[in-house]
CHARMM-style PDB file with segment names, atoms N, HN, CA, C and O in Angstrom:
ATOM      1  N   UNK     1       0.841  -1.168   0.000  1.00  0.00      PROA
ATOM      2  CA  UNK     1       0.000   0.000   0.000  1.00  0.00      PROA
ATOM      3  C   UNK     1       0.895   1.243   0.000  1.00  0.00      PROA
ATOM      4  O   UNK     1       1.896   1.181   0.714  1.00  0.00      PROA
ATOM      5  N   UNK     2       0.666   2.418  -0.734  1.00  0.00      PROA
ATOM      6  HN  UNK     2      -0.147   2.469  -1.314  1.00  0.00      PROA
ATOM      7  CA  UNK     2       1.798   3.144  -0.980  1.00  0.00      PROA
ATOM      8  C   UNK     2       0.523   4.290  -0.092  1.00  0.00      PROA
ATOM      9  O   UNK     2      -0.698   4.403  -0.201  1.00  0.00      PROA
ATOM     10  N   UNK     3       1.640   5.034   0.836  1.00  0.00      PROA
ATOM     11  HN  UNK     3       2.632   4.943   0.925  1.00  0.00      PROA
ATOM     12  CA  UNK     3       1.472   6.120   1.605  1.00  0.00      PROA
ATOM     13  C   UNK     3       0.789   7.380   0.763  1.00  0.00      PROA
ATOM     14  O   UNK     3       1.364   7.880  -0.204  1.00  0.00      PROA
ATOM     15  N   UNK     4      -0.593   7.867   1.274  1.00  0.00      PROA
ATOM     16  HN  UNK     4      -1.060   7.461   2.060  1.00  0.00      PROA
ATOM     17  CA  UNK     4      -0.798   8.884   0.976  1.00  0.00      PROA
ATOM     18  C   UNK     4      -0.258  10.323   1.687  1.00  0.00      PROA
ATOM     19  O   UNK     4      -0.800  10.671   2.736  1.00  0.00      PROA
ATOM     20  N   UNK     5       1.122  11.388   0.934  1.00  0.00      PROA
ATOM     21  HN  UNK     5       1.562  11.105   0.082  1.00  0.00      PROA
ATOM     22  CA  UNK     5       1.264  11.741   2.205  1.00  0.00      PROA
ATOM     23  C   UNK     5       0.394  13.553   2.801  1.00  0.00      PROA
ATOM     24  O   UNK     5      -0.242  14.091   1.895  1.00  0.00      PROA
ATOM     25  N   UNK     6       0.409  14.125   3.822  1.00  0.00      PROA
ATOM     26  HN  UNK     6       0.925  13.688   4.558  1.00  0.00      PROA
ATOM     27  CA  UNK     6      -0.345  15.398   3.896  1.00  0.00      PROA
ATOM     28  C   UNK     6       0.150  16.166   4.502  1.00  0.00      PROA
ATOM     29  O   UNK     6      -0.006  16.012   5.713  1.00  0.00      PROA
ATOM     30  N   UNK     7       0.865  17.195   4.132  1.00  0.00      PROA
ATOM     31  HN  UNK     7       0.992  17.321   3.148  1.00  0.00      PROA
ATOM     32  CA  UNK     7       1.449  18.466   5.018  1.00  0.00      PROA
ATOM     33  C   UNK     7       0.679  18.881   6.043  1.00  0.00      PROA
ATOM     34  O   UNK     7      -0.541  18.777   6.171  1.00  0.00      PROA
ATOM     35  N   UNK     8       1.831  19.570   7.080  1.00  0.00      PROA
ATOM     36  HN  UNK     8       2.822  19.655   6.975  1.00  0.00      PROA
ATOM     37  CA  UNK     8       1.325  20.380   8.168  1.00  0.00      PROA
ATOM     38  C   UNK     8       1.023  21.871   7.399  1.00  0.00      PROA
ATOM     39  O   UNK     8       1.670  22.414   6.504  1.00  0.00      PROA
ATOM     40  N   UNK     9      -0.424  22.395   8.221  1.00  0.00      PROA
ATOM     41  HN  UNK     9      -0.949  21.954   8.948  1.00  0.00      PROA
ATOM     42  CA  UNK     9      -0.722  22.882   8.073  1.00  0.00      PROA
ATOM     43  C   UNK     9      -0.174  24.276   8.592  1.00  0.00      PROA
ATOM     44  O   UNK     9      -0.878  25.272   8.426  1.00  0.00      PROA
ATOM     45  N   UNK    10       0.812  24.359   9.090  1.00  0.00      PROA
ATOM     46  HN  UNK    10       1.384  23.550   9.225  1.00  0.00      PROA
ATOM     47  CA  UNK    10       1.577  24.869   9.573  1.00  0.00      PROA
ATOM     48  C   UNK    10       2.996  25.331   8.740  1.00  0.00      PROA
ATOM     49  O   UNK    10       3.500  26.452   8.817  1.00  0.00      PROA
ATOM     50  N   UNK    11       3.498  24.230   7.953  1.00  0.00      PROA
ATOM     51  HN  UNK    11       3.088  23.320   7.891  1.00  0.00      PROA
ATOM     52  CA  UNK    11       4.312  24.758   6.719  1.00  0.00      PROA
ATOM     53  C   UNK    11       4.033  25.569   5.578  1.00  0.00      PROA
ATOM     54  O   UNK    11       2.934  25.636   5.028  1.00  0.00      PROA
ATOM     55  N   UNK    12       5.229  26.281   5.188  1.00  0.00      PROA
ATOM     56  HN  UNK    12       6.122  26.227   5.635  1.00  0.00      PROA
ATOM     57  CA  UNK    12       5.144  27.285   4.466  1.00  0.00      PROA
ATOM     58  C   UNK    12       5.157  26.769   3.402  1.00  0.00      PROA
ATOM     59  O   UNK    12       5.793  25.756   3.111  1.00  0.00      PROA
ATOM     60  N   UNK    13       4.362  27.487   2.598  1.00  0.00      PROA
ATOM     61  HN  UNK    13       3.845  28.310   2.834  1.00  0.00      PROA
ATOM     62  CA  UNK    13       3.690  27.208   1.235  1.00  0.00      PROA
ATOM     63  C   UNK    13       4.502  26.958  -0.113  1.00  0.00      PROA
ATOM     64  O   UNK    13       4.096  26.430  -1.148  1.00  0.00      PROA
ATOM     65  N   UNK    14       5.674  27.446   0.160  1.00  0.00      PROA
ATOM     66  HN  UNK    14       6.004  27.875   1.001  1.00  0.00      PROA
ATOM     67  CA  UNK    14       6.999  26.731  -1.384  1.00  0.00      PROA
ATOM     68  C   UNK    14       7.109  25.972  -1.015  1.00  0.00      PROA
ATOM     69  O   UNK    14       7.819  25.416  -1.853  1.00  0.00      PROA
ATOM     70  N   UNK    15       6.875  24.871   0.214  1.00  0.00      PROA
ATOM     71  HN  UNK    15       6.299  25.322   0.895  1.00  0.00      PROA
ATOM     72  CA  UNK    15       7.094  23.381   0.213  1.00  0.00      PROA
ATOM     73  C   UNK    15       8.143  22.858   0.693  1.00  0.00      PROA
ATOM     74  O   UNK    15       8.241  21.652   0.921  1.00  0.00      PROA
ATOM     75  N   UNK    16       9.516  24.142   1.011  1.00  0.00      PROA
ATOM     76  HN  UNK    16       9.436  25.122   0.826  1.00  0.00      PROA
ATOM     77  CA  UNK    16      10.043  23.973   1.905  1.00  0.00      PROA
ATOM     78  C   UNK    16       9.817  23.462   3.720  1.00  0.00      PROA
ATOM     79  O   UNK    16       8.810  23.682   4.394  1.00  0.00      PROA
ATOM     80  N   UNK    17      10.717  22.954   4.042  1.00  0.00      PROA
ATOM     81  HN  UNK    17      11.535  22.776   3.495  1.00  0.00      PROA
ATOM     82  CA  UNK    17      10.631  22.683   5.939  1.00  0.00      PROA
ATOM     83  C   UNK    17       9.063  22.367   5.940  1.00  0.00      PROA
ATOM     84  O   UNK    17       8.260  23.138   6.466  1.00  0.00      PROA
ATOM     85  N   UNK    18       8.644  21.038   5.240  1.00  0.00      PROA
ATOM     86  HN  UNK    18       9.296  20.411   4.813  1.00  0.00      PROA
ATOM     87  CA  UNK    18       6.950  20.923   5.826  1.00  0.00      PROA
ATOM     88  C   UNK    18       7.406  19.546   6.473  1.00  0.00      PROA
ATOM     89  O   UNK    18       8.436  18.900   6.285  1.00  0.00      PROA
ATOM     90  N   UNK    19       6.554  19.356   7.113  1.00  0.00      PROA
ATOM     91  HN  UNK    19       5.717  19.882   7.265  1.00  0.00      PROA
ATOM     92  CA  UNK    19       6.724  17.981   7.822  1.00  0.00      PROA
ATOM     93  C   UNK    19       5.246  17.377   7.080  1.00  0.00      PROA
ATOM     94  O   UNK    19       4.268  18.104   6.908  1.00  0.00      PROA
ATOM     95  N   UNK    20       5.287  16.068   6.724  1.00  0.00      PROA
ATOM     96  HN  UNK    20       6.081  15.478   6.864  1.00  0.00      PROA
ATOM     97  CA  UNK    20       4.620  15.384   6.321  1.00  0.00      PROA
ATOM     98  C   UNK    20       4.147  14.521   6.925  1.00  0.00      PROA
ATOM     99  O   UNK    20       4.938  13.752   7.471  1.00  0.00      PROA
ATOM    100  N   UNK    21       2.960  14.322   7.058  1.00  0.00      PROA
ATOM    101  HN  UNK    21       2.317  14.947   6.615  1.00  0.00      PROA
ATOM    102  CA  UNK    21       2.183  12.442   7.633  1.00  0.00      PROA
ATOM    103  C   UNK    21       1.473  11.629   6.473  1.00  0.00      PROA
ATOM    104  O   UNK    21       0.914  11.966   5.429  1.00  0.00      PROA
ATOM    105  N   UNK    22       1.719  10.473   7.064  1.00  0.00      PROA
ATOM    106  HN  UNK    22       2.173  10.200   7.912  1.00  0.00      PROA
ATOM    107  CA  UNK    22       1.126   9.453   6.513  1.00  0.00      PROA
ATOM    108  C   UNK    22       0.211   8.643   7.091  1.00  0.00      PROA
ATOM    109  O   UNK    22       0.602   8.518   8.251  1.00  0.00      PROA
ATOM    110  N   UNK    23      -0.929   7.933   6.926  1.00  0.00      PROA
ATOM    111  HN  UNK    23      -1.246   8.035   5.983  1.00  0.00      PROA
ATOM    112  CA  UNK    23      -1.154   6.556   7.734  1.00  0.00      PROA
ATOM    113  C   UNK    23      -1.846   5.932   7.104  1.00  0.00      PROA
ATOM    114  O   UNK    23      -3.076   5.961   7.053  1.00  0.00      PROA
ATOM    115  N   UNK    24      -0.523   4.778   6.104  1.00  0.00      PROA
ATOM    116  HN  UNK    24       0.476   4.754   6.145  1.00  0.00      PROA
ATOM    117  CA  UNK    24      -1.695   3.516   5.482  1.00  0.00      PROA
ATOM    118  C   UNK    24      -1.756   2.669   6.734  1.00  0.00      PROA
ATOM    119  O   UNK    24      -1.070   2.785   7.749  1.00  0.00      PROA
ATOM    120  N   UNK    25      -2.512   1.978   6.522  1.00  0.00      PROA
ATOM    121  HN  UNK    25      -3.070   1.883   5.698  1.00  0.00      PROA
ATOM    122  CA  UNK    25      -2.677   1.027   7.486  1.00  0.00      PROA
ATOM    123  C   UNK    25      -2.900   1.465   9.172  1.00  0.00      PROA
ATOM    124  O   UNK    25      -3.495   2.479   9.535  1.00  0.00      PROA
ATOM    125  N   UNK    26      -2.188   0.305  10.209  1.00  0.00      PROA
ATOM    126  HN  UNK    26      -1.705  -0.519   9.914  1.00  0.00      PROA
ATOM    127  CA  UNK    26      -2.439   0.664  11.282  1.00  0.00      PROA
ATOM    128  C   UNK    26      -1.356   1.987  11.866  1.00  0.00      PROA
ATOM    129  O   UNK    26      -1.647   2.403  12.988  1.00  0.00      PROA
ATOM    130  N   UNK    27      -0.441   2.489  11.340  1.00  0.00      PROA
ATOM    131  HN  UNK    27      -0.205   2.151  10.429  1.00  0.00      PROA
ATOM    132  CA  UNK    27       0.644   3.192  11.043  1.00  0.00      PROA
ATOM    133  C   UNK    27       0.528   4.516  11.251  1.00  0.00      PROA
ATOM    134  O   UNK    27      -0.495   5.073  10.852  1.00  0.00      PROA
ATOM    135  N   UNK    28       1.728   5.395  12.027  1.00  0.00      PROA
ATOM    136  HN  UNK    28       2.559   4.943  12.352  1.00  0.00      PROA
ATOM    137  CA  UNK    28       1.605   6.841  11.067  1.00  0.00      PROA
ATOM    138  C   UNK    28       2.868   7.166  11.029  1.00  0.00      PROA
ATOM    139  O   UNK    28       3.657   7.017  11.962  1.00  0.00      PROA
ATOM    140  N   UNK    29       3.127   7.643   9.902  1.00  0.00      PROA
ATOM    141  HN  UNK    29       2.487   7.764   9.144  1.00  0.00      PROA
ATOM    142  CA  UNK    29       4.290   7.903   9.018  1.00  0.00      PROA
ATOM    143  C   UNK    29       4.669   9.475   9.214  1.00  0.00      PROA
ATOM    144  O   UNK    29       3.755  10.299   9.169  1.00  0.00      PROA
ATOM    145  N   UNK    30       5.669   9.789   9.376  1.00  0.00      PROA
ATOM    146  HN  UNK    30       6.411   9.120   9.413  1.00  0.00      PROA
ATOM    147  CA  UNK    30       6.087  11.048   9.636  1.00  0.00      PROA
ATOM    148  C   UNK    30       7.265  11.545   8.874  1.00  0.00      PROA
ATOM    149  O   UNK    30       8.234  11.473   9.630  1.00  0.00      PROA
ATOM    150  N   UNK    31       7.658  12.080   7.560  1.00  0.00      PROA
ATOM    151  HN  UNK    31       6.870  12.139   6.946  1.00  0.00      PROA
ATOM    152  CA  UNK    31       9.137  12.577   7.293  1.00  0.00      PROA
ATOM    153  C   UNK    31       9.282  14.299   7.210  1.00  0.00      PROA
ATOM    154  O   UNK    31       8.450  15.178   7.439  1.00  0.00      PROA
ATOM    155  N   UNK    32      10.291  14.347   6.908  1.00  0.00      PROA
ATOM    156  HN  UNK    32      10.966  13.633   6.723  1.00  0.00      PROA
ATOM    157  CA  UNK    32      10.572  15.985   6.633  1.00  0.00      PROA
ATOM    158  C   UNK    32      10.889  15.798   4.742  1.00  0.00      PROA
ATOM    159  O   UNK    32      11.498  14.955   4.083  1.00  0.00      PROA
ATOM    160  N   UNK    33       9.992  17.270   4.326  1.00  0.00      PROA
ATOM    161  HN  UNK    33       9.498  17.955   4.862  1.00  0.00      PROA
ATOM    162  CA  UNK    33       9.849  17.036   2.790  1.00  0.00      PROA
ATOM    163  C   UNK    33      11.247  17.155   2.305  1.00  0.00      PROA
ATOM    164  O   UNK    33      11.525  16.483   1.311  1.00  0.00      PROA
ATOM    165  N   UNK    34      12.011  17.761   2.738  1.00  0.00      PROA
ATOM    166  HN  UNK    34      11.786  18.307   3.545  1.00  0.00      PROA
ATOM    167  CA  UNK    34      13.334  17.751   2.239  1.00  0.00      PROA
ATOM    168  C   UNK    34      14.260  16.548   2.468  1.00  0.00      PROA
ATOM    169  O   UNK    34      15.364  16.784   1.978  1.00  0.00      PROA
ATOM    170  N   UNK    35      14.196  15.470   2.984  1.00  0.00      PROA
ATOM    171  HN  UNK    35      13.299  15.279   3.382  1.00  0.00      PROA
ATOM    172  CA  UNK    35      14.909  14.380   3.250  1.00  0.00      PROA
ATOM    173  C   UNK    35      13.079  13.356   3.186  1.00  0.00      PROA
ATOM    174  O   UNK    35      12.524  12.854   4.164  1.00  0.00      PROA
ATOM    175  N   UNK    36      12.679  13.348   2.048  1.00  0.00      PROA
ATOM    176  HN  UNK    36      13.129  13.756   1.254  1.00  0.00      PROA
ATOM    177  CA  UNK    36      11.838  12.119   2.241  1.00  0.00      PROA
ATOM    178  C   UNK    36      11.696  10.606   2.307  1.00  0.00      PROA
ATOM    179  O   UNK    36      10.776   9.839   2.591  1.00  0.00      PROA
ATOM    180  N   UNK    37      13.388  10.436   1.811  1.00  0.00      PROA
ATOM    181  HN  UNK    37      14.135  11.060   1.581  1.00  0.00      PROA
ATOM    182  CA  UNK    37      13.749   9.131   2.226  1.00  0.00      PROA
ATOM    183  C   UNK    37      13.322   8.194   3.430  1.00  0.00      PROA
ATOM    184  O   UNK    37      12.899   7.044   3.550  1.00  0.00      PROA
ATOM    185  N   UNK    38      13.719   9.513   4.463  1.00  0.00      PROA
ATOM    186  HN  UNK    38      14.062  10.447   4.365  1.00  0.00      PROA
ATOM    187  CA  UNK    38      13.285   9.433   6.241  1.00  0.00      PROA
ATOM    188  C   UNK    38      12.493   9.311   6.449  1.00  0.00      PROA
ATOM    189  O   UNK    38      11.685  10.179   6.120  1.00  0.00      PROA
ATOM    190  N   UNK    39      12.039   8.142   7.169  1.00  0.00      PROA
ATOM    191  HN  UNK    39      12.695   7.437   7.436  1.00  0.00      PROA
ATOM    192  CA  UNK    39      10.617   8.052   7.468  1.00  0.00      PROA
ATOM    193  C   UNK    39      10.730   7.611   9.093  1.00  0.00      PROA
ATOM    194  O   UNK    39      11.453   6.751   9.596  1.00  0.00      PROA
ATOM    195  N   UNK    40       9.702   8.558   9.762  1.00  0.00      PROA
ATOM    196  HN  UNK    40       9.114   9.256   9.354  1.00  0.00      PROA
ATOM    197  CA  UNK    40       9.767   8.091  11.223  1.00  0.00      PROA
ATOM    198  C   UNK    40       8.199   7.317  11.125  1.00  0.00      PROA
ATOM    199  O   UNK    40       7.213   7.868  10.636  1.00  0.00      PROA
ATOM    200  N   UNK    41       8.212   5.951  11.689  1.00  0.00      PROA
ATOM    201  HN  UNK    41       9.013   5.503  12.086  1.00  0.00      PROA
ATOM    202  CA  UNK    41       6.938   5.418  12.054  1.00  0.00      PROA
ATOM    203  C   UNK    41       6.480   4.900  13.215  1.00  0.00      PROA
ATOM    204  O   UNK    41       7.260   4.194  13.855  1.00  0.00      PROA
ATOM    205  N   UNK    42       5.243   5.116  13.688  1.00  0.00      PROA
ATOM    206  HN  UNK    42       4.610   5.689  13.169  1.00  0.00      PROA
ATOM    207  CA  UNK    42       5.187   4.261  14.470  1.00  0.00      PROA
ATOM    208  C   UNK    42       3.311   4.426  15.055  1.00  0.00      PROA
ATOM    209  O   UNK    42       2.728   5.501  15.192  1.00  0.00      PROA
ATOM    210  N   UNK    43       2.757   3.151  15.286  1.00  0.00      PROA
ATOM    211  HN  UNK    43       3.230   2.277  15.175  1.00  0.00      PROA
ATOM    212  CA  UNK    43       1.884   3.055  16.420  1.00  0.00      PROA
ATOM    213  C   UNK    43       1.067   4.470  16.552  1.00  0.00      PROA
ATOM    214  O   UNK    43       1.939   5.313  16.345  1.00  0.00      PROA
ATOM    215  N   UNK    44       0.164   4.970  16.728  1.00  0.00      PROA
ATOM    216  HN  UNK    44      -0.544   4.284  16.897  1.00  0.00      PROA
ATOM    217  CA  UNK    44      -1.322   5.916  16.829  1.00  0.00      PROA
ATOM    218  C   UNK    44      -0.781   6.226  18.180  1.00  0.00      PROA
ATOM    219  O   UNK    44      -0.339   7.361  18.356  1.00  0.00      PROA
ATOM    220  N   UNK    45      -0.749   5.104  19.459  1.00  0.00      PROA
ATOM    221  HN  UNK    45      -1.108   4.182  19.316  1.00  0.00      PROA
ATOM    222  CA  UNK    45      -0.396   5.195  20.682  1.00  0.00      PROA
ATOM    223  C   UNK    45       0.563   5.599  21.440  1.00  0.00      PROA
ATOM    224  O   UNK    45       0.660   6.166  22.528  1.00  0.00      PROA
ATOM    225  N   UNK    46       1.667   4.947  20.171  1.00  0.00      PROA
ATOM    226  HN  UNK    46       1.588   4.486  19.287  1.00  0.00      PROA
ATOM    227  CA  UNK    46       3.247   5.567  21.113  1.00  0.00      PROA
ATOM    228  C   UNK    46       3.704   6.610  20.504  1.00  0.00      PROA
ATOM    229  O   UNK    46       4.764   7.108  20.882  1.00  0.00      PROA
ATOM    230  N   UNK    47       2.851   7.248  19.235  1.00  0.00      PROA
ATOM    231  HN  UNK    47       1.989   6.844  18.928  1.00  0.00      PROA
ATOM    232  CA  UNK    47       3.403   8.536  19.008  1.00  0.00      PROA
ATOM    233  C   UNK    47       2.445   9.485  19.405  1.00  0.00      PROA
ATOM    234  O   UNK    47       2.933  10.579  19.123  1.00  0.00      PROA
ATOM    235  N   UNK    48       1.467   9.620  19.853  1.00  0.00      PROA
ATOM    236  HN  UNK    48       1.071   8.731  20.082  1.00  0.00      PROA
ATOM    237  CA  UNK    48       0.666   9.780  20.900  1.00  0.00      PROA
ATOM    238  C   UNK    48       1.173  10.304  22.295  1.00  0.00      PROA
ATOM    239  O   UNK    48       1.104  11.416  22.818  1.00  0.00      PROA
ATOM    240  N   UNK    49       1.863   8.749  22.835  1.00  0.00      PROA
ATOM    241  HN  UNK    49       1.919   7.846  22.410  1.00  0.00      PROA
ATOM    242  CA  UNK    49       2.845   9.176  24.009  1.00  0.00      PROA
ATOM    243  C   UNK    49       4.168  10.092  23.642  1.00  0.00      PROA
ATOM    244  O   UNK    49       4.479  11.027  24.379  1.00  0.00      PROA
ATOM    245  N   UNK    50       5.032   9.726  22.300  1.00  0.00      PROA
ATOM    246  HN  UNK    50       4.780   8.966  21.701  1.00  0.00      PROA
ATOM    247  CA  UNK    50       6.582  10.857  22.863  1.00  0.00      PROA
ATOM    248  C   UNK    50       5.849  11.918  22.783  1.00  0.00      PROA
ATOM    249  O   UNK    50       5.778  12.471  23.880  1.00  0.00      PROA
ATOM    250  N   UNK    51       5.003  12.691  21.588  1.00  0.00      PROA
ATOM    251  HN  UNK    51       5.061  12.241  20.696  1.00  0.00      PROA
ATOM    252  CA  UNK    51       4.383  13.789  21.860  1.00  0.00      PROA
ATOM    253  C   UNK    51       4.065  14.477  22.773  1.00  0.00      PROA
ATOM    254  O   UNK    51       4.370  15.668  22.826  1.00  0.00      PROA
ATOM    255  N   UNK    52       3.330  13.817  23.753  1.00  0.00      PROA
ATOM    256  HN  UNK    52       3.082  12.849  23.710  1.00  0.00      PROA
ATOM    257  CA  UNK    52       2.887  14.154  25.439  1.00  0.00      PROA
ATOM    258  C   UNK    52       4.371  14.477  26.155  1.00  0.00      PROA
ATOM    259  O   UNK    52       4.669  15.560  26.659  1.00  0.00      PROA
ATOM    260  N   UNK    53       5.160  13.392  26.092  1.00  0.00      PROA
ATOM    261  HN  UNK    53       4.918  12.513  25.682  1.00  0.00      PROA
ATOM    262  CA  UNK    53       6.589  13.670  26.860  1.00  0.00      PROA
ATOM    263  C   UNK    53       6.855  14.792  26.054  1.00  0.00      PROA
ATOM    264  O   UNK    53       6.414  15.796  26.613  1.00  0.00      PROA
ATOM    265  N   UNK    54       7.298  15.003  25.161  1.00  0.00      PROA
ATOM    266  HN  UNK    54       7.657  14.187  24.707  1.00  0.00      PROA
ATOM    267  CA  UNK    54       7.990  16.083  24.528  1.00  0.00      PROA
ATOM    268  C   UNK    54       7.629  17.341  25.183  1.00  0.00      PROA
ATOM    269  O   UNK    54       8.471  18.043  25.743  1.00  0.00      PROA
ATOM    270  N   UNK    55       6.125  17.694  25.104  1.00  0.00      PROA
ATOM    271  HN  UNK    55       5.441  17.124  24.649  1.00  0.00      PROA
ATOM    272  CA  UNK    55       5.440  18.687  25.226  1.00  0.00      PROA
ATOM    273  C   UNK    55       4.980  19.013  26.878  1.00  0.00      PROA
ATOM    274  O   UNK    55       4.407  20.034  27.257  1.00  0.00      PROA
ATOM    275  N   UNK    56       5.485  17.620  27.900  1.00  0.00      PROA
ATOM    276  HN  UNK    56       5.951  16.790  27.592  1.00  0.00      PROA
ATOM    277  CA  UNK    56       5.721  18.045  29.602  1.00  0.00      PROA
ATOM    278  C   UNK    56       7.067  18.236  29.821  1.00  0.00      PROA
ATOM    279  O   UNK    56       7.422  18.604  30.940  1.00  0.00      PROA
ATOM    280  N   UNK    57       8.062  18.010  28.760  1.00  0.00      PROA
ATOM    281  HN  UNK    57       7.774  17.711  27.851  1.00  0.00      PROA
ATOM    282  CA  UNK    57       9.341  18.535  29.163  1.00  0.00      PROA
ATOM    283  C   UNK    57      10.229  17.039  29.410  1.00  0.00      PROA
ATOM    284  O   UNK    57      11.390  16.953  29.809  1.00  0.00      PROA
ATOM    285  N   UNK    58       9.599  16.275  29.160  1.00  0.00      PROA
ATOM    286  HN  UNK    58       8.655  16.345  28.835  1.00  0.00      PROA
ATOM    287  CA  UNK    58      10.450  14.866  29.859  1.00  0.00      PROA
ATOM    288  C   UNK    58      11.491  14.310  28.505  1.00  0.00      PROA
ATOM    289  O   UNK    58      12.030  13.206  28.583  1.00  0.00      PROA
ATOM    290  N   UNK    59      11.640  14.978  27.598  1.00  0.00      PROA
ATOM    291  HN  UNK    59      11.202  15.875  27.535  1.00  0.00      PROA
ATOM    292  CA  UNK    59      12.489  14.716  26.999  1.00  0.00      PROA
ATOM    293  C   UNK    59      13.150  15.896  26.672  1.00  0.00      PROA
ATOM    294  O   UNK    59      12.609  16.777  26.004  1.00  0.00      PROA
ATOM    295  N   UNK    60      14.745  15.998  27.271  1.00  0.00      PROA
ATOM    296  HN  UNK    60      15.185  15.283  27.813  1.00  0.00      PROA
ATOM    297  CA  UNK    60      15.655  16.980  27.043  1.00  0.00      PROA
ATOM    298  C   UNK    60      16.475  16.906  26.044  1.00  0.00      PROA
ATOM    299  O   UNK    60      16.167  16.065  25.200  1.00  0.00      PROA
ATOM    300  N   UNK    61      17.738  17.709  25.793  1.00  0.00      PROA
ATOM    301  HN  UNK    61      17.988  18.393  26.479  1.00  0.00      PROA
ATOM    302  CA  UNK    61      18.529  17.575  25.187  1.00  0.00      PROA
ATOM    303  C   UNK    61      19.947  16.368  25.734  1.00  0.00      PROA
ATOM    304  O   UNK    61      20.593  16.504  26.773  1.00  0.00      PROA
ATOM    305  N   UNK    62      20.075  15.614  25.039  1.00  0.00      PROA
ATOM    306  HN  UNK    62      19.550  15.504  24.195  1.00  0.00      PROA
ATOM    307  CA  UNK    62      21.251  14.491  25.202  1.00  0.00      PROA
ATOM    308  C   UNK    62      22.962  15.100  24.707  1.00  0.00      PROA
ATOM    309  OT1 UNK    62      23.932  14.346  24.785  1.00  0.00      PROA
TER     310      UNK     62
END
């Protein structure tokens, strides 16, 4: 099944720096349009959860 993909609505309109999603299947697909090779995936649930961490602070800089 080939990924339908949909910009943030939030990226700027030449199509530069957009972040993209996907979700065939049970999946959601995440790359940056400029490196679309990259694909981050995972689970409804656990990207769900880093989101939440990200956004209480529980993930810093390493």
């Amino acid at each position: 099944m080939e990924a339908k993909w949909q910009k943030s609505s939030y990226s700027e309109g030449n199509g530069a720096n957009c972040v993209e999603m996907a979700r065939p299947g049970r999946s959601v697909l995440l790359r940056e349009s400029d490196a679309p090779a990259t694909v981050l995936g995972a689970p409804p649930a656990r990207l769900a959860a880093l989101l939440a961490a990200i956004k209480e602070g529980h993930l810093g800089p390493r």
